[in-house]
BABA-538291 format. One record per residue: residue number from 0; residue in three letters; x, y, z of N, C-alpha, C in turn. Coordinates in steps of 0.001 Angstrom, whole numbers, m for minus. Each point is the difference from the previous one (the first is absolute). Layout:
residues N
+-----+------+---------+---------+---------+---------+---------+---------+---------+---------+---------+
: seq : type :      nu :      nv :      nw :     cau :     cav :     caw :      cu :      cv :      cw :
+-----+------+---------+---------+---------+---------+---------+---------+---------+---------+---------+
: NUM :  ALA :       X :       Y :       Z :       X :       Y :       Z :       X :       Y :       Z :
...
+-----+------+---------+---------+---------+---------+---------+---------+---------+---------+---------+
END
This chain:
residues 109
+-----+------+---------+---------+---------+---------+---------+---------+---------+---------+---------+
: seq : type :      nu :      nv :      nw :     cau :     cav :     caw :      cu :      cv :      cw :
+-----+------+---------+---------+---------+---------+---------+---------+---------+---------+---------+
:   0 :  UNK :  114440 :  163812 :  202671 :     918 :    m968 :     569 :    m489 :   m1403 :    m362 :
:   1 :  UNK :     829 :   m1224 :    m468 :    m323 :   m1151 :    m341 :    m495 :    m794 :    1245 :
:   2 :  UNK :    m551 :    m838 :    m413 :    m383 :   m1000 :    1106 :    1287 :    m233 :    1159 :
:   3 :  UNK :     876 :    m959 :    m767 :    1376 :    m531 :     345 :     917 :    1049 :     827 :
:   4 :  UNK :     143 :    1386 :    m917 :     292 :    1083 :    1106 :    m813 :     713 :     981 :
:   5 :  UNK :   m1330 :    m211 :     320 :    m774 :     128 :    1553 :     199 :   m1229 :     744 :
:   6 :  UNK :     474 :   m1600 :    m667 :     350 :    m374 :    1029 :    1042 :    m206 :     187 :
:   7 :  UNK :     770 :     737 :    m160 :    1640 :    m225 :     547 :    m477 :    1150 :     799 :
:   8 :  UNK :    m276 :     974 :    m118 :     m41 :    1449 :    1432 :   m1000 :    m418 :     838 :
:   9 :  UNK :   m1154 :   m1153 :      44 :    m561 :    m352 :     534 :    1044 :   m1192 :    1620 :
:  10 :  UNK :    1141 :   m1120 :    m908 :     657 :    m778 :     540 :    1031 :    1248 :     579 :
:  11 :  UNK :     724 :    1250 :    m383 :     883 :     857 :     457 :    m739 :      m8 :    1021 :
:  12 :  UNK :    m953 :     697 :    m494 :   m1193 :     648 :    1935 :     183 :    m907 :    1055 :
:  13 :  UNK :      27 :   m1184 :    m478 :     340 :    m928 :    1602 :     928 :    m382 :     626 :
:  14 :  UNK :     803 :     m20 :   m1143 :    1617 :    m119 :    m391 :     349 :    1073 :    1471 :
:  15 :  UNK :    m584 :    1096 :    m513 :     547 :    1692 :     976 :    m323 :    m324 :    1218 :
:  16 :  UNK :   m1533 :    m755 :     m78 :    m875 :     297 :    1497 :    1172 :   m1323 :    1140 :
:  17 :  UNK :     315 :   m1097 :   m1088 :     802 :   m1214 :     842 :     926 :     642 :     684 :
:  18 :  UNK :    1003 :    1428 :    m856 :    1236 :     258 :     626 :    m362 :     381 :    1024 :
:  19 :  UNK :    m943 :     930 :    m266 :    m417 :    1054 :    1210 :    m333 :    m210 :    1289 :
:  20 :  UNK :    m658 :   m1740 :    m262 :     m81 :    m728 :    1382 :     981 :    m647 :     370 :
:  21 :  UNK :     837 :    m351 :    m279 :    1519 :    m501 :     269 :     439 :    1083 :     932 :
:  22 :  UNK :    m126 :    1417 :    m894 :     971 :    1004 :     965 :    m596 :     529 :    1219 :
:  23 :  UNK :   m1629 :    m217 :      60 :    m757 :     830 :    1638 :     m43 :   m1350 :     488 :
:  24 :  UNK :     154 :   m1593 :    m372 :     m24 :   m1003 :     912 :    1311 :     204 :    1061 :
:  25 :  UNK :    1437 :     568 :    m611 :    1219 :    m152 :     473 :     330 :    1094 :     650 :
:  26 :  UNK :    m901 :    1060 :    m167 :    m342 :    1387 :     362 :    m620 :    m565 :    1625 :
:  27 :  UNK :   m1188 :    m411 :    m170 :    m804 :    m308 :     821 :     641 :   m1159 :    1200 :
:  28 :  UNK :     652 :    m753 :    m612 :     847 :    m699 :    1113 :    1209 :     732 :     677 :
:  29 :  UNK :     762 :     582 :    m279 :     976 :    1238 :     231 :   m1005 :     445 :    1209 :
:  30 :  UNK :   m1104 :    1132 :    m374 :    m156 :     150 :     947 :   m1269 :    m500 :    1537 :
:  31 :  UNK :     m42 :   m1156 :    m490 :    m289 :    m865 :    1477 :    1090 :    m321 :     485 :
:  32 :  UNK :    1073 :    m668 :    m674 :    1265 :    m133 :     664 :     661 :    1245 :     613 :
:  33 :  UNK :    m178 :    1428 :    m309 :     541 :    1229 :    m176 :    m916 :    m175 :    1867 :
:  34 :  UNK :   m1248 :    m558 :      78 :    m809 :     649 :    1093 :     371 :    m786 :    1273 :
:  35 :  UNK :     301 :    m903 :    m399 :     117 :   m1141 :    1274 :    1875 :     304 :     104 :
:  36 :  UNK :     401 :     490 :    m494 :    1650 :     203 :     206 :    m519 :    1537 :    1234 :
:  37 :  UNK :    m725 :    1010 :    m846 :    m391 :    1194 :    1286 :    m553 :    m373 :    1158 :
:  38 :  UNK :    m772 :   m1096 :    m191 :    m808 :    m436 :    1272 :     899 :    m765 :    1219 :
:  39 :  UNK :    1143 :    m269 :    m839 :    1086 :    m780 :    1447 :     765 :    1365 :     135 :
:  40 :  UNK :     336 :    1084 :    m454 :    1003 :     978 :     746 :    m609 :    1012 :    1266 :
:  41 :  UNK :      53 :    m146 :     686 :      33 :     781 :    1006 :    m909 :    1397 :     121 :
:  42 :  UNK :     942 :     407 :    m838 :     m65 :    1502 :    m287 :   m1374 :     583 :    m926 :
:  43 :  UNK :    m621 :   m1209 :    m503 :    m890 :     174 :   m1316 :   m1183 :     m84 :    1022 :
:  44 :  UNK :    m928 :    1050 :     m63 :   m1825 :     289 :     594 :    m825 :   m1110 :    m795 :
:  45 :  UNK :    m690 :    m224 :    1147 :   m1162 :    m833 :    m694 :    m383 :     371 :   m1482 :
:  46 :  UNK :    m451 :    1715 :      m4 :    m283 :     185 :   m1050 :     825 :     295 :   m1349 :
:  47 :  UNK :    1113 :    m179 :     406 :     940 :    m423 :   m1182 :    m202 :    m850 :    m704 :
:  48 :  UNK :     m86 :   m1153 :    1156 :    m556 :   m1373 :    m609 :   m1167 :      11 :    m769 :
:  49 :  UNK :    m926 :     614 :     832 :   m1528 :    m328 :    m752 :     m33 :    1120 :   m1113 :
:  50 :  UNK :     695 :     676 :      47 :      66 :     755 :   m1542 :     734 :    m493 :    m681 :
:  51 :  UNK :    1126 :   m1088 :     m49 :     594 :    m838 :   m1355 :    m603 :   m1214 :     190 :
:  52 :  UNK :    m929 :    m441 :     629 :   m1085 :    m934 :    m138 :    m718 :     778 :    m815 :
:  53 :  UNK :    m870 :     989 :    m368 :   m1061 :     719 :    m639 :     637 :    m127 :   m1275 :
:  54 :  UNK :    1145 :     643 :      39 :     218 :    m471 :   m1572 :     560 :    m825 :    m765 :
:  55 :  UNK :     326 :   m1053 :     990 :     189 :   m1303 :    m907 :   m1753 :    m682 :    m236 :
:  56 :  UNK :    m747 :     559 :     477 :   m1231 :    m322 :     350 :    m646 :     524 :   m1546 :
:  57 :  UNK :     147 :    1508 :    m444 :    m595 :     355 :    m944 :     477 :    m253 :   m1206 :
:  58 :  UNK :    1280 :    m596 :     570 :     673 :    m196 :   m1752 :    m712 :   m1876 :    m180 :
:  59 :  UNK :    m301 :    m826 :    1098 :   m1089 :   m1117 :    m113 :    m534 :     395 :    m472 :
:  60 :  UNK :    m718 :     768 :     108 :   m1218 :      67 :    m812 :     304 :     680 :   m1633 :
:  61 :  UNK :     792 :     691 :     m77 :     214 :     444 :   m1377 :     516 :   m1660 :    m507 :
:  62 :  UNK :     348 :    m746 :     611 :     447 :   m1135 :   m1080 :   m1138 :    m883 :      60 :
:  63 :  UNK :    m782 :    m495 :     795 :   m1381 :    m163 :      31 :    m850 :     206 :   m1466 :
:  64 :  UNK :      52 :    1345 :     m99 :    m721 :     603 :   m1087 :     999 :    m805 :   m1380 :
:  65 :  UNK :    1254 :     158 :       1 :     414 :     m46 :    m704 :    m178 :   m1466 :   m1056 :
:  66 :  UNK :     288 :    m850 :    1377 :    m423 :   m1461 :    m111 :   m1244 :    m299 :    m791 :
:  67 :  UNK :   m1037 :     759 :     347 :   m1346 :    m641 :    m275 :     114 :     776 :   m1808 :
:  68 :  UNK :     813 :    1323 :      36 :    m190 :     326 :   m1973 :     846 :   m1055 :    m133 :
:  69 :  UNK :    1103 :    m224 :     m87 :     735 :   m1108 :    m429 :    m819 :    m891 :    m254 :
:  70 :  UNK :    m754 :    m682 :    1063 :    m599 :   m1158 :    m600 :   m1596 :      59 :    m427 :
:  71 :  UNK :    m866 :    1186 :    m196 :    m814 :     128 :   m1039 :     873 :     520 :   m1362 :
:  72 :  UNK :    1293 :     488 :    m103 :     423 :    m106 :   m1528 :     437 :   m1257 :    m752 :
:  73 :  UNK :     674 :    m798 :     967 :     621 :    m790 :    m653 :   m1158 :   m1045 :    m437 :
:  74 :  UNK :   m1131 :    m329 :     998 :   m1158 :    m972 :    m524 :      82 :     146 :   m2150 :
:  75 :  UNK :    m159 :    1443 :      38 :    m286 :     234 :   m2003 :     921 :    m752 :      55 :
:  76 :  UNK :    1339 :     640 :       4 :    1216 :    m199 :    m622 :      92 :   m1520 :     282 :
:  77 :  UNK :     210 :   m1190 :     830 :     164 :   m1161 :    m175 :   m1411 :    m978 :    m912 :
:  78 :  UNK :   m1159 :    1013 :     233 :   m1009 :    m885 :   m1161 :     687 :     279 :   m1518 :
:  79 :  UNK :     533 :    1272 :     122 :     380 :     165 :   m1375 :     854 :    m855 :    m808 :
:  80 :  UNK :    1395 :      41 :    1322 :    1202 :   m1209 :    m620 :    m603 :   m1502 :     m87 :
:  81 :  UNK :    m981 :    m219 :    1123 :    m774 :   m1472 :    m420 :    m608 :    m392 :   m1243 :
:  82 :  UNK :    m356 :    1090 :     m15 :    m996 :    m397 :   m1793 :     804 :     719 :   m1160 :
:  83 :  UNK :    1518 :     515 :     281 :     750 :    m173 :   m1213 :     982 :   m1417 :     m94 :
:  84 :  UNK :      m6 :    m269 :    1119 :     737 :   m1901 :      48 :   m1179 :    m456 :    m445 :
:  85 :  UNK :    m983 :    m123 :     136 :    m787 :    m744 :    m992 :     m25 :    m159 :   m1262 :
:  86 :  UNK :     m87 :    1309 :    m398 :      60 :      56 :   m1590 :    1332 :    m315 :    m378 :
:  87 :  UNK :    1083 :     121 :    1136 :    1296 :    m337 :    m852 :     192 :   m1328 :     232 :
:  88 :  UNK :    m476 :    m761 :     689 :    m130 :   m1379 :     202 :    m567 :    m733 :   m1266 :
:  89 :  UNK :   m1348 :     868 :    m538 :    m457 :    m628 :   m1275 :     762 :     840 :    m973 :
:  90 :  UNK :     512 :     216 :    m260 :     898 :     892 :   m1353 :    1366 :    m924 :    m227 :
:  91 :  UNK :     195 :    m102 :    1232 :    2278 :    m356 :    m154 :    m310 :   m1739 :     734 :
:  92 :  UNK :     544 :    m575 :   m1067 :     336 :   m1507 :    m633 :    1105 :     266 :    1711 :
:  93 :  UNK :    m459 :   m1674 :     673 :     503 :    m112 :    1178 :    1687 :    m167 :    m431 :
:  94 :  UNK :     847 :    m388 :    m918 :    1032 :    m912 :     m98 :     907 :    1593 :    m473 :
:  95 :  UNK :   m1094 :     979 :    m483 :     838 :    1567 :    m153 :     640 :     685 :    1370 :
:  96 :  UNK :   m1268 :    m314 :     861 :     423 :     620 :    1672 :     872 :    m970 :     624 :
:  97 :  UNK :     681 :   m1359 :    m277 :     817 :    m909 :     333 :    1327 :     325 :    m526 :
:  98 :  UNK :     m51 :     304 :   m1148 :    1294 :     614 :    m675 :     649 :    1031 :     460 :
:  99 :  UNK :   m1270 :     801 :      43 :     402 :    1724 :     769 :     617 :    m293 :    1137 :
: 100 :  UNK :    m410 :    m980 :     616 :     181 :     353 :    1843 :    1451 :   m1378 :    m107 :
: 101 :  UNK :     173 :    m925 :    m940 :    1244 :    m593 :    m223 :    1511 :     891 :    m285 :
: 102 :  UNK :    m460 :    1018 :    m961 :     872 :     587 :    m460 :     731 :    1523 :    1367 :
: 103 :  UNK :    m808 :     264 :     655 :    m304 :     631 :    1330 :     975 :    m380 :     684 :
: 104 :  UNK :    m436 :   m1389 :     172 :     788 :    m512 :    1130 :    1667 :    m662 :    m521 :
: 105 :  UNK :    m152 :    m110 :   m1329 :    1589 :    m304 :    m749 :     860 :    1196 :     206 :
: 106 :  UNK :    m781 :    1077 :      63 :     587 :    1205 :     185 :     532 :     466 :    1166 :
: 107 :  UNK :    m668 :    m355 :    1210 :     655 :      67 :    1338 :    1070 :    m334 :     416 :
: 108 :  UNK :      78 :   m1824 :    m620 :     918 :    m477 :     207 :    1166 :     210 :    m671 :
+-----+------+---------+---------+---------+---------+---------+---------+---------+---------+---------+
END
């Protein structure tokens, strides 16, 4: 495998891990909201409650975990894109990236 293609499956990998926390963050709010909606009805046992407390509780912590790979991966991955703007900073003539990003924006409009 080339350099360039380990790091694109390297940027996918976080790419995946970002969605994945998007969907147990909205997961995870659902059900605290899911717990405090049981905790005002009547009819719902304490331990109803404290069992959809437990698992909005363990899915914290699965995003917890999740959080902390996210951000020991991305540390590589943003040194990486830093020190390829460097080199492309010294390679590409400033008045080329003015054009590019002129012609960009002619295009929007």
């Amino acid at each position: 495998m080339s350099r360039r293609k380990a790091l694109e499956c390297y940027y996918l990998d976080i790419f995946n891990l970002a969605v994945l926390l998007e969907k147990y963050v909205a997961s995870y709010r659902i059900l605290i909201g899911g717990s405090g909606e049981l905790n005002t009805i009547a009819a719902a046992s304490r331990r109803q409650v404290k069992k959809a407390l437990h698992r909005a509780y363990k899915l914290g912590d699965i995003i917890d975990e999740l959080l902390e790979t996210i951000e020991k991966s991305e540390e590589g991955y943003l040194d990486y894109c830093k020190f390829k703007g460097k080199v492309m900073e010294c390679k590409i003539e400033m008045q080329t990236i003015e054009t590019e990003v002129d012609d960009i924006l002619k295009l929007d409009n």
